[in-house]
Backbone as CSV, one residue per row, in Angstrom:
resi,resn,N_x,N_y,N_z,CA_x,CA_y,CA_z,C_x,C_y,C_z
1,UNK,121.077,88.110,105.936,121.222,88.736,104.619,121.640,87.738,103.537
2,UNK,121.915,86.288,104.082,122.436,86.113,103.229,121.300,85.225,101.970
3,UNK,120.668,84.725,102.458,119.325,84.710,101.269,119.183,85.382,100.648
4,UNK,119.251,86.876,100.993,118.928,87.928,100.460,120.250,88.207,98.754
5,UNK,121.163,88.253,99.171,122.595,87.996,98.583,122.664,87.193,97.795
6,UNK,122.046,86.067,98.055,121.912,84.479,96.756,121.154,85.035,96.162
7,UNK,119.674,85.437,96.345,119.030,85.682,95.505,119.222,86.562,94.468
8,UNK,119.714,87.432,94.487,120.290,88.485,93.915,121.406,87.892,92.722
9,UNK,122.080,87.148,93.432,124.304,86.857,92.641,122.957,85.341,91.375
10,UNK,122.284,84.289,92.492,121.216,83.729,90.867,120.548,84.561,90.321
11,UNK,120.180,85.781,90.481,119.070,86.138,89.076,120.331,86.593,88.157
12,UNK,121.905,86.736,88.488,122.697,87.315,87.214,123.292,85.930,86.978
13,UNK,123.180,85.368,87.648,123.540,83.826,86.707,122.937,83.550,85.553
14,UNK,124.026,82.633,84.833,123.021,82.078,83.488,122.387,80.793,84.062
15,UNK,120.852,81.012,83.374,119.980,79.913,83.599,120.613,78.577,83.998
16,UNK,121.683,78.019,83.166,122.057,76.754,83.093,122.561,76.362,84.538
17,UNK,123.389,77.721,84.687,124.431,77.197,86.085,123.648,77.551,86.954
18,UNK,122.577,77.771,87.253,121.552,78.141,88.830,121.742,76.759,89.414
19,UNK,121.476,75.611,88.411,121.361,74.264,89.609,122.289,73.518,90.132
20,UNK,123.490,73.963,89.194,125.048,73.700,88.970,125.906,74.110,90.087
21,UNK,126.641,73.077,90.524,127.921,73.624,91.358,128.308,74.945,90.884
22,UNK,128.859,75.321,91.959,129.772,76.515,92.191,131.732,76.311,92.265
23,UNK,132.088,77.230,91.772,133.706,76.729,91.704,134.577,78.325,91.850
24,UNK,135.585,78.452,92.498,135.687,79.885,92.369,136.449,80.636,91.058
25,UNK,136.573,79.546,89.931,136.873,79.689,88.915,135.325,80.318,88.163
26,UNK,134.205,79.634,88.219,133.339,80.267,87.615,132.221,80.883,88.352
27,UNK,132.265,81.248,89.534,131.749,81.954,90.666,131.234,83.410,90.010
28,UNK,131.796,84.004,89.196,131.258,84.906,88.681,131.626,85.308,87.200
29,UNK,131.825,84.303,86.572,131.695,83.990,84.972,130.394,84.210,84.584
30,UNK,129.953,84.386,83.918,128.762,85.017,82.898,128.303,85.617,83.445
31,UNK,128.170,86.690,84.292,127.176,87.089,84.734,126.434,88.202,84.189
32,UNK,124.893,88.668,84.083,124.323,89.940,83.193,123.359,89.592,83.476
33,UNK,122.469,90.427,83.229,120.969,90.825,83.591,120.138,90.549,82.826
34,UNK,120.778,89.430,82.112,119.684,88.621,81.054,118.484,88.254,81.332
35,UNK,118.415,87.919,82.345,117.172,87.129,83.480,115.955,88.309,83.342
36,UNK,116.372,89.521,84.057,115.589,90.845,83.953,115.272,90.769,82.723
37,UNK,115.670,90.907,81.781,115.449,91.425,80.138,113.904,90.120,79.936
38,UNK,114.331,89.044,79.754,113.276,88.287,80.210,111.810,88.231,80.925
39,UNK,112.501,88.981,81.971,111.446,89.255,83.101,110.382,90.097,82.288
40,UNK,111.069,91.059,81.773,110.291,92.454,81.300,109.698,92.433,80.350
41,UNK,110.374,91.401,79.047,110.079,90.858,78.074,108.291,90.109,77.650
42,UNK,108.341,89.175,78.645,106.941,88.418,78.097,106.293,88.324,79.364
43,UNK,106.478,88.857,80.382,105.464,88.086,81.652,104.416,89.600,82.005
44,UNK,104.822,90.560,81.674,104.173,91.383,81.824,104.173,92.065,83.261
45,UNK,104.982,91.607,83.885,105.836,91.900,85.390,105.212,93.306,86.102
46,UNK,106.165,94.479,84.726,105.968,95.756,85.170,104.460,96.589,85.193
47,UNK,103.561,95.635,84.792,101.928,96.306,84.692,101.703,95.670,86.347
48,UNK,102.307,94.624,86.602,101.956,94.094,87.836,102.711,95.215,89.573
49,UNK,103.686,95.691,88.904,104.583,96.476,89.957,103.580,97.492,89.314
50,UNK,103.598,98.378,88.739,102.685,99.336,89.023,101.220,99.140,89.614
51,UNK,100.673,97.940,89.490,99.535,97.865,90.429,99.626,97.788,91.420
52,UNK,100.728,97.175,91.573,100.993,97.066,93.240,101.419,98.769,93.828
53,UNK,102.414,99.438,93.322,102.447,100.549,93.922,101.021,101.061,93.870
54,UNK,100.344,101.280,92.777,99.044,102.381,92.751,98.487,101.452,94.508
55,UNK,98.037,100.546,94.297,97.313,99.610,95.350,97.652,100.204,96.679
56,UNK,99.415,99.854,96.980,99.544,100.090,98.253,99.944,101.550,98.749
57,UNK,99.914,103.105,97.340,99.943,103.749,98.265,98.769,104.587,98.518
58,UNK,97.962,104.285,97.703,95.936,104.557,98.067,95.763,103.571,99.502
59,UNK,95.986,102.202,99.398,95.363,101.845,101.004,96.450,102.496,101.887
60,UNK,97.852,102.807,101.969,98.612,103.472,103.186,97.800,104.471,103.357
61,UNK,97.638,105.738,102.528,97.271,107.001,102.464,95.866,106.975,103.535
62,UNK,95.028,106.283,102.915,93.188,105.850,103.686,93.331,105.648,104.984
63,UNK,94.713,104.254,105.391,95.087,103.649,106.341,95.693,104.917,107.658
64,UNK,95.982,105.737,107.087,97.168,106.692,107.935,95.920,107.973,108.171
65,UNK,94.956,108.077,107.107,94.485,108.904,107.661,93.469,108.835,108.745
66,UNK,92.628,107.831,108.496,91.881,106.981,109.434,92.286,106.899,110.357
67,UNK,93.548,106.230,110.520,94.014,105.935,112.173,94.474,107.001,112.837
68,UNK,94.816,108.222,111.933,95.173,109.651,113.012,93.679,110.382,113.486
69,UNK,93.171,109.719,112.832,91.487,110.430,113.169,91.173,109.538,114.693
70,UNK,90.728,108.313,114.045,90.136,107.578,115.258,92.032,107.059,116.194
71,UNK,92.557,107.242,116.229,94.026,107.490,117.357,93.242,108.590,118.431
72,UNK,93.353,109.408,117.651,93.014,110.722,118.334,91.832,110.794,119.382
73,UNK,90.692,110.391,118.770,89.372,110.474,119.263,89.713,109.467,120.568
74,UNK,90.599,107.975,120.733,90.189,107.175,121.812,91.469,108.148,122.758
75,UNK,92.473,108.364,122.377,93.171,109.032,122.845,92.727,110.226,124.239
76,UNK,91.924,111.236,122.999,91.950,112.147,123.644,90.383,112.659,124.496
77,UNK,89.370,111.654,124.233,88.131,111.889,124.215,87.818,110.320,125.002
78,UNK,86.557,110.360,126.048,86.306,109.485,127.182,84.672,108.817,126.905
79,UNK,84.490,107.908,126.427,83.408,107.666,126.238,82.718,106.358,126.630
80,UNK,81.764,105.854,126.833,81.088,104.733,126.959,82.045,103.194,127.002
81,UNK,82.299,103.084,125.943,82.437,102.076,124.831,83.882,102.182,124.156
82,UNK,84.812,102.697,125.169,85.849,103.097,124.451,86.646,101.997,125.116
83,UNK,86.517,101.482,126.164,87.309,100.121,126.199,86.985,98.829,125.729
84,UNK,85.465,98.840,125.186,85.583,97.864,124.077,85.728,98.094,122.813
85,UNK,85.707,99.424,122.391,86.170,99.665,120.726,87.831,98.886,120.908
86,UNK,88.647,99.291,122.419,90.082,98.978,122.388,90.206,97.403,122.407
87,UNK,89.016,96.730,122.939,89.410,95.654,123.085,89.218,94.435,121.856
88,UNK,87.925,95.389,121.250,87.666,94.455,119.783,88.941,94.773,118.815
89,UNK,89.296,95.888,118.328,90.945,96.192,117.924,92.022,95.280,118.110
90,UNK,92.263,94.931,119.531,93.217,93.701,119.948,92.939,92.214,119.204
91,UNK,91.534,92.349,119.647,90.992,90.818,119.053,90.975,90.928,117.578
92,UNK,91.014,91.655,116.758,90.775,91.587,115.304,92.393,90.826,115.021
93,UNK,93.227,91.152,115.621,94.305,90.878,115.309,94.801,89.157,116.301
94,UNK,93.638,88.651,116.379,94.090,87.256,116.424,93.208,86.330,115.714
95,UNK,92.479,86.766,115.081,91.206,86.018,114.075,92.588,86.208,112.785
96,UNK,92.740,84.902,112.104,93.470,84.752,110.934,92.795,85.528,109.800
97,UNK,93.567,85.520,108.889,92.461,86.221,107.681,92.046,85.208,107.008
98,UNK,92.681,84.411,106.759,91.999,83.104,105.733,91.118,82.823,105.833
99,UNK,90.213,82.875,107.475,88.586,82.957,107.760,87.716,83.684,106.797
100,UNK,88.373,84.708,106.729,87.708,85.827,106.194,87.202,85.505,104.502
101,UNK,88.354,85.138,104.029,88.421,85.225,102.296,87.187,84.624,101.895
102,UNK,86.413,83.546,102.304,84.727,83.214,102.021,83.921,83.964,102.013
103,UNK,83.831,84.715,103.008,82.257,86.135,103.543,82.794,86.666,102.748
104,UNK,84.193,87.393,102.885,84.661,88.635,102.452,84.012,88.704,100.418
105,UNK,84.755,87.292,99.784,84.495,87.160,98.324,82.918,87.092,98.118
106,UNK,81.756,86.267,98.987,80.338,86.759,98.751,79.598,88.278,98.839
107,UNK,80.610,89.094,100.320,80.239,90.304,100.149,80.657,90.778,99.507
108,UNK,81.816,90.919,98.295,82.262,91.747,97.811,81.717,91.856,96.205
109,UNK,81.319,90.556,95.921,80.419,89.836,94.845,78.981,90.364,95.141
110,UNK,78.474,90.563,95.562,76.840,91.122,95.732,77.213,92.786,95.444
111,UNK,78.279,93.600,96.269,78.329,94.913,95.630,79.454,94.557,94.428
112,UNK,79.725,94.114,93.826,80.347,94.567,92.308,81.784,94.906,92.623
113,UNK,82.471,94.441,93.790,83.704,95.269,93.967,85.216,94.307,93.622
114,UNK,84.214,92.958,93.054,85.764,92.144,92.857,86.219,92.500,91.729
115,UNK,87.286,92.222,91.237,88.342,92.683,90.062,88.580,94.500,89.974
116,UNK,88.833,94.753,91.038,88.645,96.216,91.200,89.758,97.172,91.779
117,UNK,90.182,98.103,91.508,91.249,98.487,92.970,90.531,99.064,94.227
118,UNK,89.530,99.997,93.684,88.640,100.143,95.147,88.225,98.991,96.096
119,UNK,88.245,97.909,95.318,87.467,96.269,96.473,88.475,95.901,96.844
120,UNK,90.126,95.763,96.392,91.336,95.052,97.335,91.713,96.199,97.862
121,UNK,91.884,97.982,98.027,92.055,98.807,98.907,91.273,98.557,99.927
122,UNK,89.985,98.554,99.427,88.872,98.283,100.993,89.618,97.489,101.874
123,UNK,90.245,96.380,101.132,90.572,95.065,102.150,91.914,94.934,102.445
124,UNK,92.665,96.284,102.289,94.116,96.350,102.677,93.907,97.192,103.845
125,UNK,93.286,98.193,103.865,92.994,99.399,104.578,92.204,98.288,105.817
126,UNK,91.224,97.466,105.383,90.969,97.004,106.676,91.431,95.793,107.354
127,UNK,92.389,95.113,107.273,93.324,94.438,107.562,94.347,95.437,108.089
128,UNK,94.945,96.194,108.072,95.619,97.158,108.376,95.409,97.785,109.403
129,UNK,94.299,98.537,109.377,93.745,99.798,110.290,93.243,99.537,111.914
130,UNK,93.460,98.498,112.117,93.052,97.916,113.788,94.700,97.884,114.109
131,UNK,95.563,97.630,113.927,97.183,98.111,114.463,97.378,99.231,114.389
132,UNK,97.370,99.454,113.265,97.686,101.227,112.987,96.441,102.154,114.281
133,UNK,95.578,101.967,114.101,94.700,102.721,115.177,95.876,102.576,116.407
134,UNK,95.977,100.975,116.675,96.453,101.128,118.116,97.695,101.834,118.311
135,UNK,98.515,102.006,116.757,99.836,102.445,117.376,99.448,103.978,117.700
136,UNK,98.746,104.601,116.665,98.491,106.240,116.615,98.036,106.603,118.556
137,UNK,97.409,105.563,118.303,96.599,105.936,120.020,98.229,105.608,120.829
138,UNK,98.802,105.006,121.037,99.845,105.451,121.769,100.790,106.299,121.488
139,UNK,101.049,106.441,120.093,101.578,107.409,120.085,101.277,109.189,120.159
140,UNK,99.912,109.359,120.321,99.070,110.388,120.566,99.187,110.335,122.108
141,UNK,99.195,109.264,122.558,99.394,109.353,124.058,100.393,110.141,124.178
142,UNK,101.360,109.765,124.189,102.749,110.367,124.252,103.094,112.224,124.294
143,UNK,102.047,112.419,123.731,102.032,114.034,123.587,100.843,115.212,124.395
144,UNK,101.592,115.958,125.125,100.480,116.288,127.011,99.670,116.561,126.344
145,UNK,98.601,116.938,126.898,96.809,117.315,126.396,97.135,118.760,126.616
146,UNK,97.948,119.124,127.801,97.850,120.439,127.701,98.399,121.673,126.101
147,UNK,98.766,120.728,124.997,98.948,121.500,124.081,97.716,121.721,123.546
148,UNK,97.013,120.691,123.375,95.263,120.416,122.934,94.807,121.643,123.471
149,UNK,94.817,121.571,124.597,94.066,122.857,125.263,94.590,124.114,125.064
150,UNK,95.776,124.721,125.159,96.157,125.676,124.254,95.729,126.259,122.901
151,UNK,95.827,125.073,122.140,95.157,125.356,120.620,94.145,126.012,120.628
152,UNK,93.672,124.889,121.629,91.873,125.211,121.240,91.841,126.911,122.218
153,UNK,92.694,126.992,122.899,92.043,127.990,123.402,91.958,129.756,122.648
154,UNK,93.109,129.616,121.674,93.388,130.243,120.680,92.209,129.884,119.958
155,UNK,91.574,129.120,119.585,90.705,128.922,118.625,90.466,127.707,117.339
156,UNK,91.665,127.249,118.035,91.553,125.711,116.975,90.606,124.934,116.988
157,UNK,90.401,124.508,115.673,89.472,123.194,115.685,90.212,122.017,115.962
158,UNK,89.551,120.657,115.544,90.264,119.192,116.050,91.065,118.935,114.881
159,UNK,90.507,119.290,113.913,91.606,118.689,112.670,92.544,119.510,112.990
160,UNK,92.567,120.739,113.181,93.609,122.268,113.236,94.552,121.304,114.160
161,UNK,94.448,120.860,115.365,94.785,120.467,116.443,95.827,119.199,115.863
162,UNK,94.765,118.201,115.232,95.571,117.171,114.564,96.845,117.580,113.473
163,UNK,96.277,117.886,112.721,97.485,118.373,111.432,98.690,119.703,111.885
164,UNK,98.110,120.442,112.766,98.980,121.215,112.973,99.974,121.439,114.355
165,UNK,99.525,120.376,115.453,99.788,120.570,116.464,100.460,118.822,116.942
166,UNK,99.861,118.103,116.856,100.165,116.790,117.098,101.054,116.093,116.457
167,UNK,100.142,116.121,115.033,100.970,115.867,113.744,103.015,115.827,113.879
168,UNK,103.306,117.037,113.665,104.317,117.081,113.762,105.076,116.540,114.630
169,UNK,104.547,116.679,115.921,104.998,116.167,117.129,105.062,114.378,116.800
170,UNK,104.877,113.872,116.338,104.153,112.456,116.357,104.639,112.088,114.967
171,UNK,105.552,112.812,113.984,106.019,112.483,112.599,106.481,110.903,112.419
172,UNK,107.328,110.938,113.993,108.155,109.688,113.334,107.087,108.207,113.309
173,UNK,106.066,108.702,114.722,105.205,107.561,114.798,104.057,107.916,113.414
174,UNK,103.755,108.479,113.195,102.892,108.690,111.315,103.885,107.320,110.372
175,UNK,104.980,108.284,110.308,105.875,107.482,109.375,106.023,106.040,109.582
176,UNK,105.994,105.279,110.799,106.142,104.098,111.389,104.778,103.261,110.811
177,UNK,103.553,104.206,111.101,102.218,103.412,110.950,102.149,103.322,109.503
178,UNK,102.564,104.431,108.459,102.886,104.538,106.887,103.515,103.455,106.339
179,UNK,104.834,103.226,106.762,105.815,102.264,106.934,105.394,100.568,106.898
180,UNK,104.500,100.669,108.458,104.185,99.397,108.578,102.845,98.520,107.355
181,UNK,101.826,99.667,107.558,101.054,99.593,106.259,101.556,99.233,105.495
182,UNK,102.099,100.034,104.495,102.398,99.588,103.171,103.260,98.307,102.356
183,UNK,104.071,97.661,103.599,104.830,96.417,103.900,103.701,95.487,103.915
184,UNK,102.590,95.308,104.904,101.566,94.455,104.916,101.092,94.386,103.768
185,UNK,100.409,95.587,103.309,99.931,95.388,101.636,100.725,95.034,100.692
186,UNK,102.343,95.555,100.409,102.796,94.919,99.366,103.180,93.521,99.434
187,UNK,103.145,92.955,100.653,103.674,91.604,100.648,102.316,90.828,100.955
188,UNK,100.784,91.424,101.111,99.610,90.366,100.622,99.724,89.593,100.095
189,UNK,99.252,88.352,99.737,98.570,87.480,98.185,97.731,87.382,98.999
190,UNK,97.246,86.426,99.793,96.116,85.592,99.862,94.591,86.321,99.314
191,UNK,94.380,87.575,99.730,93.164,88.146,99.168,93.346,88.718,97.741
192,UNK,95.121,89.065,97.303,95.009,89.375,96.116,94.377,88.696,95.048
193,UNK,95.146,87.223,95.192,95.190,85.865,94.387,93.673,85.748,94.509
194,UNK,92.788,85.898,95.413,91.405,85.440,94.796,90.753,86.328,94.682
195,UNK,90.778,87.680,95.131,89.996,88.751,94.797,90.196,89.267,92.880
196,UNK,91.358,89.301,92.517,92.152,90.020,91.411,92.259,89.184,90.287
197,UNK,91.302,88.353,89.839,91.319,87.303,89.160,91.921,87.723,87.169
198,UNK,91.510,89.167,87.017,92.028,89.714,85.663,93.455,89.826,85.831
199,UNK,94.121,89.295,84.815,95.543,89.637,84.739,96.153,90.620,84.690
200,UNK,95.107,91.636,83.862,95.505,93.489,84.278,95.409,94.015,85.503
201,UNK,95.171,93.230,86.738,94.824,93.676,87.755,96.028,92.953,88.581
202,UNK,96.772,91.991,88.297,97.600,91.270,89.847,98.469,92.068,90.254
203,UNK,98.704,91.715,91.257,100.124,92.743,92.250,101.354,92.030,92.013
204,UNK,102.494,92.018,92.610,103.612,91.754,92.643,103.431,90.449,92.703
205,UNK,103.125,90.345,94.000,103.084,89.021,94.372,102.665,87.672,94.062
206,UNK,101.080,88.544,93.177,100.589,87.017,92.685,101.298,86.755,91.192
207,UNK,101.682,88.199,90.862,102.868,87.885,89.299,103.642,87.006,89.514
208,UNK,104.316,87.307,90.786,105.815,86.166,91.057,105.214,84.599,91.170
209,UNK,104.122,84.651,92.112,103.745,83.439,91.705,103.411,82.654,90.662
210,UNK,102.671,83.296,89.860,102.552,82.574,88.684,103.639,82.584,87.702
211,UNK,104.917,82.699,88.125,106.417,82.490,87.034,106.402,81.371,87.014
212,UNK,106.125,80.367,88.461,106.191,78.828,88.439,105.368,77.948,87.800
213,UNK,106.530,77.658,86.775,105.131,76.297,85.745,105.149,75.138,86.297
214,UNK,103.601,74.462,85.878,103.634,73.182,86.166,104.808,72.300,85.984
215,UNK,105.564,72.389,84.927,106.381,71.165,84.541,107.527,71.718,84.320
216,UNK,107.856,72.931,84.610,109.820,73.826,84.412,109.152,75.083,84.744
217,UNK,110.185,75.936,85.298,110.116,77.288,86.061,111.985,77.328,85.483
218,UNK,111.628,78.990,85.194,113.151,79.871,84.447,113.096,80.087,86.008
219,UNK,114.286,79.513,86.666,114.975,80.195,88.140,115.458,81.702,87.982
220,UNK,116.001,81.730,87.017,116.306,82.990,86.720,115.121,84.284,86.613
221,UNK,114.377,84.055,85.924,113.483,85.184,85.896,112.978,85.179,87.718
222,UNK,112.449,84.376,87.819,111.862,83.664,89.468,113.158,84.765,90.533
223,UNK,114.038,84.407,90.312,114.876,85.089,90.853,115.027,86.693,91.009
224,UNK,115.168,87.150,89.614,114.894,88.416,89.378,113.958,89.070,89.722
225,UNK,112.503,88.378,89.716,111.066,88.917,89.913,111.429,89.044,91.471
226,UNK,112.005,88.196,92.055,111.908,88.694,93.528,112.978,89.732,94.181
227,UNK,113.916,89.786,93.828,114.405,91.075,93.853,114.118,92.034,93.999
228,UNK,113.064,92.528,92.346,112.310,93.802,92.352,111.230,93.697,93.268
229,UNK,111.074,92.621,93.548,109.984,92.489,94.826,110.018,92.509,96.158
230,UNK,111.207,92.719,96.066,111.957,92.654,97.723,112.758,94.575,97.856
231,UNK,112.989,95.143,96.428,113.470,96.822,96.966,112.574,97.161,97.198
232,UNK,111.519,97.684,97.704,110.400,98.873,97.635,111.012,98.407,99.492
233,UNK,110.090,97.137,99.932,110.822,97.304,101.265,112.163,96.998,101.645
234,UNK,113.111,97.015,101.200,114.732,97.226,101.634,114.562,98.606,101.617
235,UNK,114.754,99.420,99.985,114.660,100.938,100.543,113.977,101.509,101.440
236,UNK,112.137,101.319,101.821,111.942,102.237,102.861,112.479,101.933,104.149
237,UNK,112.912,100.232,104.677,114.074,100.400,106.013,115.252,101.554,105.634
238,UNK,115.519,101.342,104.324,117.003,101.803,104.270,117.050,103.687,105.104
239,UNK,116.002,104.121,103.768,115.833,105.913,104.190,114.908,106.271,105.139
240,UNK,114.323,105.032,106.240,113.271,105.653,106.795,113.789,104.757,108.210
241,UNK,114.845,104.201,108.552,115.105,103.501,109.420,115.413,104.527,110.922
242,UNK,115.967,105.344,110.950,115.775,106.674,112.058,114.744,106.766,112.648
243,UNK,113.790,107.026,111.532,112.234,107.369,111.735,111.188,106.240,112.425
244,UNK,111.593,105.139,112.133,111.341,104.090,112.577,111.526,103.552,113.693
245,UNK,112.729,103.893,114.504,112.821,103.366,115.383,113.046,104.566,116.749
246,UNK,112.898,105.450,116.068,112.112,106.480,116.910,110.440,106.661,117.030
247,UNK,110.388,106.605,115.733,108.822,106.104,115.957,108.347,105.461,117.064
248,UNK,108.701,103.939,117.325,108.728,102.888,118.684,108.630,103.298,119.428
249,UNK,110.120,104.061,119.626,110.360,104.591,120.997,108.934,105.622,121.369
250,UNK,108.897,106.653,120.713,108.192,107.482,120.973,106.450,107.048,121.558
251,UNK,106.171,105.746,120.898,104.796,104.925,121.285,104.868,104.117,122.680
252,UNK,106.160,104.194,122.817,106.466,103.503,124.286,106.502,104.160,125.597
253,UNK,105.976,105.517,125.223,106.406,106.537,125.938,104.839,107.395,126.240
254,UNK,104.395,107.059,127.789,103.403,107.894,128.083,104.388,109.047,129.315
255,UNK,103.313,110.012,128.432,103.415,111.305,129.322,102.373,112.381,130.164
């Protein structure tokens, strides 16, 4: 925590003393939120945090629903090709992405989708959605078939089955795959920074980056910008940490 703590006690420092000894005489002399005022002032910060929220909770939302769909289907349904759908899933997740950012920017350039939020959702949601599948599928494991069959025998359909029967059962692992999503996307750059090239369009991340000038960087604002860039995930550990680690548990758990 304690990075976490510096970063925070420099963005209320004054500019001057960030590079400056410390003394416990002036350890917390000037301190104010001048830095923020700054922040908000000329960099245009807060158009960038709202892109980033709009961004990451359209790809969670896509991401969560997708993977309770296809969770379900390898889960609960026996087919051909279902141990290599599981096994290409595994492998997606050892191919780096930086491979990707070449094909990905020519295909995305032939359909019209760069500078867009629909073209960096596409590419959050699918960076994403090969874990999330795998967690849903264990955590769908986790819950007997014989409720499945009940439903249906009453008369349920599969979504009926999903949303109303599983679903609940399986909240904390939803919330976990929600959770994990939206952490991956808000802490992206690499596809942001070259996909998102309009300035009305950057996320958090590539904002913070560009605070650093060639020849002087305000530590202070730098400071501040990461802060606000660091609550979205402190709070959801903070109010969703229960859920979370029941979530786990619950994916660890065949029945």
């Amino acid at each position: 925590m304690f990075p976490v703590l510096w970063m925070a006690y420099s963005s209320l420092r004054p500019a001057s003393a960030i590079a400056g000894g410390i003394t416990w005489d002036t350890a917390f002399s000037g301190l104010s939120f001048d830095a923020y005022s700054r922040l908000f002032a000329g960099t245009g910060f807060e158009h960038y945090l709202v892109n980033s929220i709009v961004m990451c909770l359209a790809g969670t939302a896509v991401t969560v629903v997708v993977s309770a769909l296809a969770g379900f289907a390898l889960s609960r349904y026996a087919f051909r090709v279902k141990k290599l759908v599981m096994l290409l899933l595994v492998a997606t997740q050892l191919l780096p992405f930086v491979v990707l950012v070449t094909p990905v920017y020519l295909f995305f350039a032939e359909l019209g989708l760069l500078n867009s939020y629909v073209g960096i959702v596409i590419v959050y949601v699918a960076m994403t959605l090969p874990l999330a599948v795998l967690l849903m599928t264990g955590f769908f494991n986790s819950v007997p078939r014989t409720l499945d069959e009940a439903a249906r025998v009453d008369g349920a359909s599969t979504l009926t089955v999903i949303s109303r029967i599983i679903a609940p059962l399986t909240w904390p692992g939803i919330v976990t795959v929600a959770v994990t999503a939206f952490i991956s996307m808000w802490e992206e750059f690499l596809f942001a920074q070259v996909f998102l090239t309009s300035d009305s369009l950057k996320t958090v991340q590539v904002g913070l980056a560009g605070l650093f000038g060639e020849y002087g960087t305000d530590w202070g604002v730098v400071m501040a910008a990461s802060v606000i860039a660091a609550l979205p995930t402190i709070v959801l550990f903070s109010l969703l940490q229960r859920r979370l680690v029941a979530g786990v548990a619950a994916g660890a758990i065949k029945e």
